[in-house]
N, C-alpha and C positions, 0 to 999 in steps of 0.2 A: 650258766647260760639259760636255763630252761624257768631259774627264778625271775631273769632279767624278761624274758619273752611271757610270763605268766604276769608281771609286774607294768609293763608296758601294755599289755589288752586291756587289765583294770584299769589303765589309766583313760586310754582309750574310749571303753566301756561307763566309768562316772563323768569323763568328758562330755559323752553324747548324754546322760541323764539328766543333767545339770544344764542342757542346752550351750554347750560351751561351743563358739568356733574354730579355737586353735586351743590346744596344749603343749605344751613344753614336757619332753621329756632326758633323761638322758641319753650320750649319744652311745651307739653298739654296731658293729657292724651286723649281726643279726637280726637288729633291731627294722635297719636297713634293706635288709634282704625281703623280710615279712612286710615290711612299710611300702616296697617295692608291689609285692601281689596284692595285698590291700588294695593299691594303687590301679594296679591293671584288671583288679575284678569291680573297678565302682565304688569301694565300700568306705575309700576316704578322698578327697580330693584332691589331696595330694601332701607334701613334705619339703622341709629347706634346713639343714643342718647350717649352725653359727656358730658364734664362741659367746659363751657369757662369763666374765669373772675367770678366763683362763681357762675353762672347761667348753669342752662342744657339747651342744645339746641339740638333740630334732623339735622342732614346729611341725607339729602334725594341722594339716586342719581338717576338719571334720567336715560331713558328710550330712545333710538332710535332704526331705523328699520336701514337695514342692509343700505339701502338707504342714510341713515343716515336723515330720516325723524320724526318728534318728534312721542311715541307712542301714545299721548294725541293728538289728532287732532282738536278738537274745545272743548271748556270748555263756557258752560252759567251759571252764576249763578242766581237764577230766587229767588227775595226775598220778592215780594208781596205775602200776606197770597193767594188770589184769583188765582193768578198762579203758584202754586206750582202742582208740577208731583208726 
């Protein structure tokens, strides 16, 4: 679970570097959950789950400021039990 949610932010994360508007990711239902708060705190635009090739995957699409600066500004993922926030 916690590789697929670390897995999915980077994705996220060189999305927005790259200036990408949408990525494709795999689907998860936690992937969903998190894709959901993203959602309602601003930080991505929004999501649409499909099927490609047999497999569901999420369409994320991203997020910029008018700037055309990404809305995610710095992303850590912090995975030792001892530093966790």
């Amino acid at each position: 679970m916690n590789v697929y949610i670390n897995d999915l932010l980077i994705q996220i994360k060189n999305g927005l570097l790259k200036y990408k508007h949408t990525i494709i990711v795999p689907y998860s239902s936690n992937g969903i959950m998190l894709l959901k708060e993203l959602r309602k705190n601003g930080l991505i635009r929004g999501f649409s789950v499909s099927s490609k090739k047999k497999r569901k995957v999420i369409e994320v699409l991203l997020k910029y400021t008018r700037d055309k600066y990404p809305s995610i500004s710095e992303l850590t993922i912090v995975s030792k039990i001892e530093k966790r926030v």
